[in-house]
C-alpha positions as protocol buffer text, in pm:
chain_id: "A"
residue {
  index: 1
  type: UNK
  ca { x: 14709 y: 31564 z: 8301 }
}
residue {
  index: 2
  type: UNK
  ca { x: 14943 y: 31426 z: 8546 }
}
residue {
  index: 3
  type: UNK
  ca { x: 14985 y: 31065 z: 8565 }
}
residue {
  index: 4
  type: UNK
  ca { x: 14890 y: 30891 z: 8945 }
}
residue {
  index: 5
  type: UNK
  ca { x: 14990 y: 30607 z: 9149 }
}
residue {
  index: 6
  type: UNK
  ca { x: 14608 y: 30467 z: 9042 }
}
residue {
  index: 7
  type: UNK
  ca { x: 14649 y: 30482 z: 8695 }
}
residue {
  index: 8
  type: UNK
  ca { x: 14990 y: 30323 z: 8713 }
}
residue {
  index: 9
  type: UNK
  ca { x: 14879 y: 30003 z: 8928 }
}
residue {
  index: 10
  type: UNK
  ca { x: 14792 y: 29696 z: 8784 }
}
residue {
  index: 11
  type: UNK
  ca { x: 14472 y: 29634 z: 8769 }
}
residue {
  index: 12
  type: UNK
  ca { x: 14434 y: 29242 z: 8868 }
}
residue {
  index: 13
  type: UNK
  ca { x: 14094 y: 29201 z: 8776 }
}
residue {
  index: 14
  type: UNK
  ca { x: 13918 y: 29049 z: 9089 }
}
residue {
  index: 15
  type: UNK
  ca { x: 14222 y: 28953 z: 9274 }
}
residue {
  index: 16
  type: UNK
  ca { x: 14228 y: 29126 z: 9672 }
}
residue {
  index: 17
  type: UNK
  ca { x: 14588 y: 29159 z: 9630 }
}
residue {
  index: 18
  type: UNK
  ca { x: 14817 y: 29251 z: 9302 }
}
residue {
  index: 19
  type: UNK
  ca { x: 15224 y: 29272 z: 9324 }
}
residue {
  index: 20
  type: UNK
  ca { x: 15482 y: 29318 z: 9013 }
}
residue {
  index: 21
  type: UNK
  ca { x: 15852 y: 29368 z: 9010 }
}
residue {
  index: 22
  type: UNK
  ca { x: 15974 y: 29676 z: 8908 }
}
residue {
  index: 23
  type: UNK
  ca { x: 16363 y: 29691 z: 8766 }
}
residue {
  index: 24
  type: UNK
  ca { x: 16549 y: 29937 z: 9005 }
}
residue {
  index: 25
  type: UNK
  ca { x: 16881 y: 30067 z: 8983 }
}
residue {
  index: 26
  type: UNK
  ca { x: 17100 y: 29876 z: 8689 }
}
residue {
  index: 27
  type: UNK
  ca { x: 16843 y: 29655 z: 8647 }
}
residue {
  index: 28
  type: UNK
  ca { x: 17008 y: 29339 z: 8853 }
}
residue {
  index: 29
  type: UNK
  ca { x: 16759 y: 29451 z: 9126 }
}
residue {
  index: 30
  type: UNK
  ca { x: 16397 y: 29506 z: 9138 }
}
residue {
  index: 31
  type: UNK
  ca { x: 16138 y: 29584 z: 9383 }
}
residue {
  index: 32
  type: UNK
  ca { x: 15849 y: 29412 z: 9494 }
}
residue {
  index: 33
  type: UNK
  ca { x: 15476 y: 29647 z: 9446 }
}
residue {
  index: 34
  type: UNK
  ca { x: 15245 y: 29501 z: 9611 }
}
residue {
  index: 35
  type: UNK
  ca { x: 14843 y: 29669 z: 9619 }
}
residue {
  index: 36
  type: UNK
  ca { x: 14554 y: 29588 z: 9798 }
}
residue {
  index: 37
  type: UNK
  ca { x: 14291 y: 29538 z: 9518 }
}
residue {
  index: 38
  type: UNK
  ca { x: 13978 y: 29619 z: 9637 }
}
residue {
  index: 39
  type: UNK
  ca { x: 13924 y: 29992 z: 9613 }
}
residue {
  index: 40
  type: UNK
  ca { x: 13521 y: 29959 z: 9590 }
}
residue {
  index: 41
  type: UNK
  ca { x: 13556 y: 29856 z: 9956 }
}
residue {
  index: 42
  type: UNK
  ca { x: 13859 y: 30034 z: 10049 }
}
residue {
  index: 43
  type: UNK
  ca { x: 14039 y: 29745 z: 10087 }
}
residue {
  index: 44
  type: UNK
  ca { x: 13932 y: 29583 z: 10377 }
}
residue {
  index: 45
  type: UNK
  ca { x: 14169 y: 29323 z: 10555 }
}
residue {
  index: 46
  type: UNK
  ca { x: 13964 y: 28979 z: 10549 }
}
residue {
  index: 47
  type: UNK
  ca { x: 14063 y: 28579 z: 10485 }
}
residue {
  index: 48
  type: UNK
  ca { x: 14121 y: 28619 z: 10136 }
}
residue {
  index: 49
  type: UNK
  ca { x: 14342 y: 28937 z: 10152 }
}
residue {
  index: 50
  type: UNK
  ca { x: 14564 y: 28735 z: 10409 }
}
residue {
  index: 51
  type: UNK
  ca { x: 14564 y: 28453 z: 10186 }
}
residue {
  index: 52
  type: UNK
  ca { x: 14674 y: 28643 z: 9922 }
}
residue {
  index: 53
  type: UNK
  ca { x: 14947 y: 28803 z: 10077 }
}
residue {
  index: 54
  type: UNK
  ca { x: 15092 y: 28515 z: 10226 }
}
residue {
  index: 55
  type: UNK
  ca { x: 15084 y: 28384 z: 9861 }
}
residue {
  index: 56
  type: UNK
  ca { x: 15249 y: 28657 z: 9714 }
}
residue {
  index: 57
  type: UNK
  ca { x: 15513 y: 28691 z: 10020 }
}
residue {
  index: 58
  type: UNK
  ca { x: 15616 y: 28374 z: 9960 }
}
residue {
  index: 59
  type: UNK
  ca { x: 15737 y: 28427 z: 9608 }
}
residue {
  index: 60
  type: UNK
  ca { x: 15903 y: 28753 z: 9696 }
}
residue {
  index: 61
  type: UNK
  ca { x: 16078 y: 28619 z: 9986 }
}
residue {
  index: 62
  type: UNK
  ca { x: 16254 y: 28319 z: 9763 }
}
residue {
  index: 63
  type: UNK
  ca { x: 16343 y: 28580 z: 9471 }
}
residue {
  index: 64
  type: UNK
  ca { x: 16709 y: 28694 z: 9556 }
}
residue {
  index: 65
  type: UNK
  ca { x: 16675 y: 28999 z: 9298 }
}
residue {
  index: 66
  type: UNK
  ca { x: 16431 y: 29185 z: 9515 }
}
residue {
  index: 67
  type: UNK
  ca { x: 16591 y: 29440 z: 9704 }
}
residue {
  index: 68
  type: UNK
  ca { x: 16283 y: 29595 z: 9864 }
}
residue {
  index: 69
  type: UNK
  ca { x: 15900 y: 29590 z: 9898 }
}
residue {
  index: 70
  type: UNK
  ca { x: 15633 y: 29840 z: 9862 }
}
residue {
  index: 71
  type: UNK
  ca { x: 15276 y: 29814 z: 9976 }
}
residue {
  index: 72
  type: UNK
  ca { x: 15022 y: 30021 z: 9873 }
}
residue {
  index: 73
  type: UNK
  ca { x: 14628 y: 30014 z: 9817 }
}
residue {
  index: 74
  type: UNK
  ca { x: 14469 y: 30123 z: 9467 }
}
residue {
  index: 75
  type: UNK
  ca { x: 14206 y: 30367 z: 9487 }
}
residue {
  index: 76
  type: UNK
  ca { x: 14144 y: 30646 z: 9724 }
}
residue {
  index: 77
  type: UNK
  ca { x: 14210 y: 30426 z: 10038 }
}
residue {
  index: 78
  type: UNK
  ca { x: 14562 y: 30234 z: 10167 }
}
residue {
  index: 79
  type: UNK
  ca { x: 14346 y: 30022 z: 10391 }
}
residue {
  index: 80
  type: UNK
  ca { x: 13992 y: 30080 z: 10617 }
}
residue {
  index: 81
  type: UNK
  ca { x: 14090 y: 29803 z: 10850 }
}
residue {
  index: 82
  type: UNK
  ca { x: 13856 y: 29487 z: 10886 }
}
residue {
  index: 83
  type: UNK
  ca { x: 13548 y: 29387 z: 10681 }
}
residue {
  index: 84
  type: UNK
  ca { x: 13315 y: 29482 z: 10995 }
}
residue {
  index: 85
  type: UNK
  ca { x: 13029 y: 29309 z: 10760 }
}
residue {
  index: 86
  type: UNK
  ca { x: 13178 y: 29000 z: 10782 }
}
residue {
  index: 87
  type: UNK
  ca { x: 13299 y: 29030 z: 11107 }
}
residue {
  index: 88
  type: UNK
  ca { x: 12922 y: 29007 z: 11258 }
}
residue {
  index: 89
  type: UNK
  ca { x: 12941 y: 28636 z: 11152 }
}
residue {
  index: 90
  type: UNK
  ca { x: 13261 y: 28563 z: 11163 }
}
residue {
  index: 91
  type: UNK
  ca { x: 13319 y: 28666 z: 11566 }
}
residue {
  index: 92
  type: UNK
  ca { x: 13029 y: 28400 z: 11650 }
}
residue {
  index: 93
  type: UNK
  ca { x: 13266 y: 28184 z: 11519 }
}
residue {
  index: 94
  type: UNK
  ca { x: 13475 y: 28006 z: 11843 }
}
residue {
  index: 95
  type: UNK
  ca { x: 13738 y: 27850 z: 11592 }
}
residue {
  index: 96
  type: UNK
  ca { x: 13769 y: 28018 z: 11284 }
}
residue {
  index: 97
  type: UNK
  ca { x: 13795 y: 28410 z: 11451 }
}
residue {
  index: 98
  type: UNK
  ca { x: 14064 y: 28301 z: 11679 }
}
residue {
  index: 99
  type: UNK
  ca { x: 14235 y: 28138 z: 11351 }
}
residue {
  index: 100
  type: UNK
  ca { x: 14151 y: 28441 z: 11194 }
}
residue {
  index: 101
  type: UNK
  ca { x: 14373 y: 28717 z: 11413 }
}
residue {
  index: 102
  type: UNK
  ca { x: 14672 y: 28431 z: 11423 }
}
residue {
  index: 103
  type: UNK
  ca { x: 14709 y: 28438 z: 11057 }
}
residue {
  index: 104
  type: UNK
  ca { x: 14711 y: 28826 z: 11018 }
}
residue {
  index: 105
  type: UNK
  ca { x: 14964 y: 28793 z: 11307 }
}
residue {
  index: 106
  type: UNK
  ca { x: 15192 y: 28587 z: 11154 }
}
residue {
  index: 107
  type: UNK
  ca { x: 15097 y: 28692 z: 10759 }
}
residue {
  index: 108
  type: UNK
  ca { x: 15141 y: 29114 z: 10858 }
}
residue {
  index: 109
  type: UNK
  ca { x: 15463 y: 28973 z: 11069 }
}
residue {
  index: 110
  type: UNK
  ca { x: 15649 y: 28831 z: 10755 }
}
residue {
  index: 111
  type: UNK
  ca { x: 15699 y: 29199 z: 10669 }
}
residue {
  index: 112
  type: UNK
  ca { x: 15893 y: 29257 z: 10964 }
}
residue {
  index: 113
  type: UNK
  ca { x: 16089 y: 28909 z: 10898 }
}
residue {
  index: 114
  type: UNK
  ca { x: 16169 y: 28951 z: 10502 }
}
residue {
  index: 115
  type: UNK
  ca { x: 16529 y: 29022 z: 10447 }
}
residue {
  index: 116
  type: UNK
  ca { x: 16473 y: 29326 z: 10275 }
}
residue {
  index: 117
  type: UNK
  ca { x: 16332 y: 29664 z: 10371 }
}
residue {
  index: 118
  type: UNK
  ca { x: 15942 y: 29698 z: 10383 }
}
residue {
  index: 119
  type: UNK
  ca { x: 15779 y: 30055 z: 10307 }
}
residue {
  index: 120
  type: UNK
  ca { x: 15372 y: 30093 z: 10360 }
}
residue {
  index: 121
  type: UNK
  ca { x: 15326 y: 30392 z: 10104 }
}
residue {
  index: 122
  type: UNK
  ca { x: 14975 y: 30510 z: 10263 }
}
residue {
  index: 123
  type: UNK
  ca { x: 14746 y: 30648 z: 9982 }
}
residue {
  index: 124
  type: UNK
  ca { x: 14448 y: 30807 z: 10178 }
}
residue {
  index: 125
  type: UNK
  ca { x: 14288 y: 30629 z: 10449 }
}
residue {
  index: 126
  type: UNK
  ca { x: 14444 y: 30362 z: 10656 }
}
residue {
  index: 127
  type: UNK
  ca { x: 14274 y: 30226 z: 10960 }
}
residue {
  index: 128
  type: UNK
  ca { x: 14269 y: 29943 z: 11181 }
}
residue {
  index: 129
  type: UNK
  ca { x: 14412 y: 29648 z: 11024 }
}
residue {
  index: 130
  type: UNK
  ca { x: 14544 y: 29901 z: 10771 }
}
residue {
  index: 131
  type: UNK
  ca { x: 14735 y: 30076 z: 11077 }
}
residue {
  index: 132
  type: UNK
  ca { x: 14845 y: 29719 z: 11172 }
}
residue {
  index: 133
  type: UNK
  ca { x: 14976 y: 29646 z: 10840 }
}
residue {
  index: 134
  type: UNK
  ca { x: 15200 y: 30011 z: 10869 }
}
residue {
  index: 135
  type: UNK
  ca { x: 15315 y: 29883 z: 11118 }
}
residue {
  index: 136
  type: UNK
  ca { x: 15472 y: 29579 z: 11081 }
}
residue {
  index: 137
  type: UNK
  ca { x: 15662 y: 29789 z: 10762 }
}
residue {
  index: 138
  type: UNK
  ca { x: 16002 y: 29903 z: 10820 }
}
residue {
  index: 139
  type: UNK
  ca { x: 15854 y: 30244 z: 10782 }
}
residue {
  index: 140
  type: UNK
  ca { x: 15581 y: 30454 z: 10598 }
}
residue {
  index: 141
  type: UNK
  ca { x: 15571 y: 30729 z: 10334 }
}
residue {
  index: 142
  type: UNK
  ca { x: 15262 y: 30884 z: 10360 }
}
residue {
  index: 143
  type: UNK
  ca { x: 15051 y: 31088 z: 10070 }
}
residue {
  index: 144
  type: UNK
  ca { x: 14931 y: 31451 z: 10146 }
}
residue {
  index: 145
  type: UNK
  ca { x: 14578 y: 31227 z: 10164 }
}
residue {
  index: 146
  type: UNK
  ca { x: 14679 y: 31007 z: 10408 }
}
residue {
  index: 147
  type: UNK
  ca { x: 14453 y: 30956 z: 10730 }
}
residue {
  index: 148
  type: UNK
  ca { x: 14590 y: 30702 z: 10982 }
}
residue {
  index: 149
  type: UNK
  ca { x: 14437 y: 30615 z: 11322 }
}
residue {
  index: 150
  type: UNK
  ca { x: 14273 y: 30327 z: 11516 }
}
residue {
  index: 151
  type: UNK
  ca { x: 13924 y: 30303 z: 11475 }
}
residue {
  index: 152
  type: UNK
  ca { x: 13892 y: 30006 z: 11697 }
}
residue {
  index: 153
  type: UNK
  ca { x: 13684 y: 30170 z: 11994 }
}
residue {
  index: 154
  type: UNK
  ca { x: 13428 y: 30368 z: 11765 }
}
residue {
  index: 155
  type: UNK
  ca { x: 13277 y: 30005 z: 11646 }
}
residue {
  index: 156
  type: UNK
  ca { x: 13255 y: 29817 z: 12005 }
}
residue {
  index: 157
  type: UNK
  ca { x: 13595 y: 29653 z: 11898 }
}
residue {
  index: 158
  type: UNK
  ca { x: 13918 y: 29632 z: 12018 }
}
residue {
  index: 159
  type: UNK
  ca { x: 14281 y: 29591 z: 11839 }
}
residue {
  index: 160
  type: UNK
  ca { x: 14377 y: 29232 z: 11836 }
}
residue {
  index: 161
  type: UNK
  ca { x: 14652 y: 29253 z: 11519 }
}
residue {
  index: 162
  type: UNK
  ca { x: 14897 y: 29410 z: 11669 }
}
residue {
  index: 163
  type: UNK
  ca { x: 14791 y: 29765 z: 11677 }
}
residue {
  index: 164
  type: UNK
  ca { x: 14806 y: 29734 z: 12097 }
}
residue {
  index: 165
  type: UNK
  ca { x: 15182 y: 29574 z: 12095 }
}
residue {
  index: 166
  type: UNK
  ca { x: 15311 y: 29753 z: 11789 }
}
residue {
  index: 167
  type: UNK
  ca { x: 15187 y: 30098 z: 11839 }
}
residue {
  index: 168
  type: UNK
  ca { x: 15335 y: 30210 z: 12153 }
}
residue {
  index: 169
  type: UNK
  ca { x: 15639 y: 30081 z: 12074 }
}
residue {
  index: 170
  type: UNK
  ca { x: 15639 y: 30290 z: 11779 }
}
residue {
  index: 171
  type: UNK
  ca { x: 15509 y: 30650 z: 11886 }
}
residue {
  index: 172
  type: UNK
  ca { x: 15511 y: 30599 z: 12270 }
}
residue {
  index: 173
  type: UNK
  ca { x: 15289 y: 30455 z: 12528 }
}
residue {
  index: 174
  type: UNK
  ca { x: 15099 y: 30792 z: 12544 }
}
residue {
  index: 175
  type: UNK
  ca { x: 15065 y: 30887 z: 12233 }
}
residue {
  index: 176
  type: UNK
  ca { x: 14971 y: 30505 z: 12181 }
}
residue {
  index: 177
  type: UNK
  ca { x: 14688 y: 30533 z: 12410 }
}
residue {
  index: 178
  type: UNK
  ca { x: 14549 y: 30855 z: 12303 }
}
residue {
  index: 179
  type: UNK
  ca { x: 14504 y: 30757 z: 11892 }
}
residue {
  index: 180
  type: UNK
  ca { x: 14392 y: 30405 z: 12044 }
}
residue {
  index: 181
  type: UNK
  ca { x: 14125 y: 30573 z: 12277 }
}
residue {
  index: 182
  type: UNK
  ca { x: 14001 y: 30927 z: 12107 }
}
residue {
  index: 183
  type: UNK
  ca { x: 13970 y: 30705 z: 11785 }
}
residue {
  index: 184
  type: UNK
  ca { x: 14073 y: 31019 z: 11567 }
}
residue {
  index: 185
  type: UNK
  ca { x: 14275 y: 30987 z: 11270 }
}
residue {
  index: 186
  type: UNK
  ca { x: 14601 y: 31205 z: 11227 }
}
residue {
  index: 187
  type: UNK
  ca { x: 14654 y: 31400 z: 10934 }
}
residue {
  index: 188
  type: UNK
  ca { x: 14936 y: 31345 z: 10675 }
}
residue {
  index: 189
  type: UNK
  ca { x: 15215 y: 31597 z: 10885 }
}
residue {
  index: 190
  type: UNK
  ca { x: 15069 y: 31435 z: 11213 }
}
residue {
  index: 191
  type: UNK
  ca { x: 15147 y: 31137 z: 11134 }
}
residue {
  index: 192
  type: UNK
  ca { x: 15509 y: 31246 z: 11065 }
}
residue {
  index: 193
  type: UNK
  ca { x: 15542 y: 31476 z: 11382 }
}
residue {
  index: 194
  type: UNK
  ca { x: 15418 y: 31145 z: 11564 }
}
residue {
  index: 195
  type: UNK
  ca { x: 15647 y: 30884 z: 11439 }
}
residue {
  index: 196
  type: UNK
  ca { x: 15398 y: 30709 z: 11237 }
}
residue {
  index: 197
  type: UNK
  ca { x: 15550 y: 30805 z: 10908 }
}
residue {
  index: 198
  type: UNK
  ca { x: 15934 y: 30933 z: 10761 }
}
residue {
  index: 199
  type: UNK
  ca { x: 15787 y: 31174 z: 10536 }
}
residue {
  index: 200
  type: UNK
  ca { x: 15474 y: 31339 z: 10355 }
}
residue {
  index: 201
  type: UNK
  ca { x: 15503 y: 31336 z: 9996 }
}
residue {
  index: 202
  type: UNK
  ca { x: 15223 y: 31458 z: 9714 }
}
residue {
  index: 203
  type: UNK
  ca { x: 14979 y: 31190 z: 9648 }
}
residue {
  index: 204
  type: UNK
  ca { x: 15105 y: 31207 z: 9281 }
}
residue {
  index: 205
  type: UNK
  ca { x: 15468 y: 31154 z: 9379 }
}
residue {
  index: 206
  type: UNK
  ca { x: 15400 y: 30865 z: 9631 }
}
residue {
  index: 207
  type: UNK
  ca { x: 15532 y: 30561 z: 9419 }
}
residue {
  index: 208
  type: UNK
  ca { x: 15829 y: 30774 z: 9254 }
}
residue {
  index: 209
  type: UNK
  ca { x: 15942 y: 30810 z: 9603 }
}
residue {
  index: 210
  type: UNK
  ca { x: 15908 y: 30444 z: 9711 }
}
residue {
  index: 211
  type: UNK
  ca { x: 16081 y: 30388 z: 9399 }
}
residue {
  index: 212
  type: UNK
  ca { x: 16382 y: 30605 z: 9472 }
}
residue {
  index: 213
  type: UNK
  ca { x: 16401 y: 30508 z: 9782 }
}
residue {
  index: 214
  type: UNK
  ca { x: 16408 y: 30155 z: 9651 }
}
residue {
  index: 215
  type: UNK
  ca { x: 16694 y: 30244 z: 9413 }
}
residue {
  index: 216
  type: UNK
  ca { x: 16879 y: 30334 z: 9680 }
}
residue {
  index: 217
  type: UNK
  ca { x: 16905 y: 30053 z: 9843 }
}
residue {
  index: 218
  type: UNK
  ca { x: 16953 y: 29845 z: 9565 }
}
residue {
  index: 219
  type: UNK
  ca { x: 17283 y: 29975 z: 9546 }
}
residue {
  index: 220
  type: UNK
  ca { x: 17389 y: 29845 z: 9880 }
}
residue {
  index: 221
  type: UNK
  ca { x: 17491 y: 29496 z: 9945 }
}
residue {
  index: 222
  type: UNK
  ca { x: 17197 y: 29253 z: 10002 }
}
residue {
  index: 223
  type: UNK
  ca { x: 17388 y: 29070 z: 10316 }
}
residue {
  index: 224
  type: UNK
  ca { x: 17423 y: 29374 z: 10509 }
}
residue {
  index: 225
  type: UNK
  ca { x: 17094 y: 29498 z: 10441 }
}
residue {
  index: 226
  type: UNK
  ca { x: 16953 y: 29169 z: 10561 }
}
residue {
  index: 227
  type: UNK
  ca { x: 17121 y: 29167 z: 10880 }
}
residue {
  index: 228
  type: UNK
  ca { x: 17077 y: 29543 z: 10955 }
}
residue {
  index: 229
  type: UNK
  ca { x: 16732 y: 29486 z: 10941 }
}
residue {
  index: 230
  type: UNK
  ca { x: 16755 y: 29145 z: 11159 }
}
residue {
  index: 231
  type: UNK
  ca { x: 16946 y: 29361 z: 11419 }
}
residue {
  index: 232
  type: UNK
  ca { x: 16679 y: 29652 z: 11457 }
}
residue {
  index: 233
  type: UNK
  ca { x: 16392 y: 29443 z: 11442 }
}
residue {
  index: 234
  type: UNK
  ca { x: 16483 y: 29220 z: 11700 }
}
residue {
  index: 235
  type: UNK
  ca { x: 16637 y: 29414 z: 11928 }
}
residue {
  index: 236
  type: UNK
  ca { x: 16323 y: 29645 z: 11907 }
}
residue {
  index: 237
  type: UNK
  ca { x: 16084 y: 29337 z: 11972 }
}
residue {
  index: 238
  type: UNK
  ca { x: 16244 y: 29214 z: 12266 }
}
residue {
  index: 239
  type: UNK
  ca { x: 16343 y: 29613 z: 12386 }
}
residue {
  index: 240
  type: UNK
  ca { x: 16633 y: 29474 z: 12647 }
}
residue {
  index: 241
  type: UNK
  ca { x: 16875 y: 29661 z: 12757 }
}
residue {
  index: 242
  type: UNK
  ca { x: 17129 y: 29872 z: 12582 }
}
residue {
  index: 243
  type: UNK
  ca { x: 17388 y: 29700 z: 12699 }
}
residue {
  index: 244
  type: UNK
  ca { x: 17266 y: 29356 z: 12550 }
}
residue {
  index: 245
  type: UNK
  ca { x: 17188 y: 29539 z: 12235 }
}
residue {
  index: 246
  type: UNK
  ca { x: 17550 y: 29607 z: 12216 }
}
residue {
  index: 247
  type: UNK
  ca { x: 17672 y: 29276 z: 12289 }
}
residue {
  index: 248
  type: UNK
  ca { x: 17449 y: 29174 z: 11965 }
}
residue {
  index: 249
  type: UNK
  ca { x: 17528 y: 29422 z: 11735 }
}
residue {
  index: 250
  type: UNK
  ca { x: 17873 y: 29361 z: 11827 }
}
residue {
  index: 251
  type: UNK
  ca { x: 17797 y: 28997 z: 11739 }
}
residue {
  index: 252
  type: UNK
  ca { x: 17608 y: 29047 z: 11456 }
}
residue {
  index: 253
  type: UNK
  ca { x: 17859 y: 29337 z: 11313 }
}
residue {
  index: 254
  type: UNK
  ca { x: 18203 y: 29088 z: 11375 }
}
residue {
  index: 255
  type: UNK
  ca { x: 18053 y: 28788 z: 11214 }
}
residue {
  index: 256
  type: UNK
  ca { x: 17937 y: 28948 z: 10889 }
}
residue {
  index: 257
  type: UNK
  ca { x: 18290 y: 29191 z: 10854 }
}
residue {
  index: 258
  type: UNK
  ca { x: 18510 y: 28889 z: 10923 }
}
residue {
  index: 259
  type: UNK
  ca { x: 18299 y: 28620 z: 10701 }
}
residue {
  index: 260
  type: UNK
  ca { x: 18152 y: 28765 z: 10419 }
}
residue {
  index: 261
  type: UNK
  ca { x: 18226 y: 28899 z: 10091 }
}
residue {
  index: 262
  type: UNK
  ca { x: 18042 y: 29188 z: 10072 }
}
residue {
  index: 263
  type: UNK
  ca { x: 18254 y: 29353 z: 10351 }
}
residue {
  index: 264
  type: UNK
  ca { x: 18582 y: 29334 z: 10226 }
}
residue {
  index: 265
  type: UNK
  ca { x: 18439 y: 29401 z: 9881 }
}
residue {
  index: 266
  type: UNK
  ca { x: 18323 y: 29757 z: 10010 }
}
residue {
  index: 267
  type: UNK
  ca { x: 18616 y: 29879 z: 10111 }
}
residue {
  index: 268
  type: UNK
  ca { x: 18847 y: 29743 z: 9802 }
}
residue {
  index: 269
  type: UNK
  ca { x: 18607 y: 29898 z: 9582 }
}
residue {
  index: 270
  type: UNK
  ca { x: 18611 y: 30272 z: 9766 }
}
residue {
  index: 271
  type: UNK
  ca { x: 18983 y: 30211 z: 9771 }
}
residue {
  index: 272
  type: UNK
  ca { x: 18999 y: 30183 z: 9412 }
}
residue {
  index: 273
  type: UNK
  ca { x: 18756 y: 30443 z: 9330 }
}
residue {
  index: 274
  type: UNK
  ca { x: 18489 y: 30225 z: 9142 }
}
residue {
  index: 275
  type: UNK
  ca { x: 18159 y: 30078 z: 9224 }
}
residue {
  index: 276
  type: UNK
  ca { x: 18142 y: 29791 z: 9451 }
}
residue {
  index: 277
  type: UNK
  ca { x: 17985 y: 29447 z: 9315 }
}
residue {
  index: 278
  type: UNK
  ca { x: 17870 y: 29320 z: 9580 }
}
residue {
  index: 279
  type: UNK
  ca { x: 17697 y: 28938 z: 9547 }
}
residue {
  index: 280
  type: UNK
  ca { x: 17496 y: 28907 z: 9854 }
}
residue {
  index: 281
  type: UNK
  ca { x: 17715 y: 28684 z: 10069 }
}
């Protein structure tokens, strides 16, 4: 029988979140996998799922040998969205619900700031906080299984993590507002025809592709990768002008060329016809 993403991942016992490095590449490199853990429940986003991301972000973030992250959810769901149970408590609560949307602000947000690319491999359904957490990913592979959409509206709720920022700037203001208001879920070639995702890959195949993907870009030089990503990501927040995009990229693009090592090292490497060792500064 073929061998899944599920019975690959880690178990972690009762933990809401699991990660492990993978080697990539050579080996110098790995990549960061990192599951939501609580397939009973399909992974609902909650305090203790933000807590344990921020926990396991902040080890990946410090480790120079990862050269991507993957997230993922085990079971037959990537993520539901919100733990609506606990929400009938927790929204009585003045202090702690407000507290409660700031930290999956800022804790889904640290995927857009990490230095290295972020990739939401969607395994079935992914909803509401789930679609939040896509989102603040560099981009998405998504399994044949894959469901994505809102969900907000259908329980009296409303996006508050994101999904009303992040998604139009992702798929358009229309399409935005249709997904947000119909509160349908797009299939997996939807979601690719819509911008939500690069790619739809077999369920089964899901983490090989992450992985390759992964290998790829452990190849390249860490420094530029870091401020590629800086570049697109900010200039997409604060969507100015082309012509100030320029004038940043052109910033950006001098300063690394003229400073670093990787730059030069590039081009003496394809000059002499060998693989470049780049060292990530």
């Amino acid at each position: 029988m073929a061998e899944t993403p599920e019975d690959r991942a880690p178990t972690g016992g009762d933990d809401p979140v699991v990660w492990e490095r993978l080697s990539v590449g050579d080996g110098a490199r790995t990549v960061a996998v990192v599951r939501l853990n609580r397939p009973d429940s399909l992974n609902p986003i909650d305090t203790s799922v933000l807590a344990a991301l921020d926990a396991a972000l902040d080890e990946i973030a410090f480790d120079p040998q990862v050269a991507t992250v993957l997230v993922t959810g085990n079971g037959r769901a990537f993520s539901a969205g919100g733990d609506l149970k606990g929400y009938q408590e927790l929204q009585q609560d003045p202090v702690a619900f407000p507290r409660f949307v700031a930290d999956l602000h800022r804790v889904f947000g640290r995927f857009r700031q990490l230095p290295v690319p972020t990739v939401a491999l969607v395994n079935g359904v992914a909803v509401a906080g789930g679609l939040e957490l896509i989102l603040n990913c560099d981009f998405a592979l998504v399994a044949e299984s894959a469901r994505i959409g809102d969900g907000h509206l259908n329980f009296g709720q409303m996006g508050g993590g994101g999904v009303l920022t992040l998604l139009p700037r992702a798929i358009g203001r229309a399409r935005a507002a249709e997904l947000v208001f119909s509160g349908r879920l797009l299939t997996a070639p939807e979601c690719v025809e819509w911008g939500l995702a690069s790619r739809v890959v077999p369920d089964a195949d899901l983490l090989d592709e992450g992985l390759a993907f992964a290998t790829e870009v452990a190849a390249k030089s860490p420094l530029a990768v870091a401020n590629a990503k800086a570049v697109m990501h900010d200039l997409w927040a604060d969507n100015g002008s082309v012509d100030a995009g320029l004038r940043y990229e052109l910033e950006r693009d001098v300063y690394y060329c003229l400073t670093s090592h990787d730059a030069p090292e590039g081009l003496a490497a394809f000059r002499e016809k060998r693989t470049p060792r780049f060292e990530g500064r």
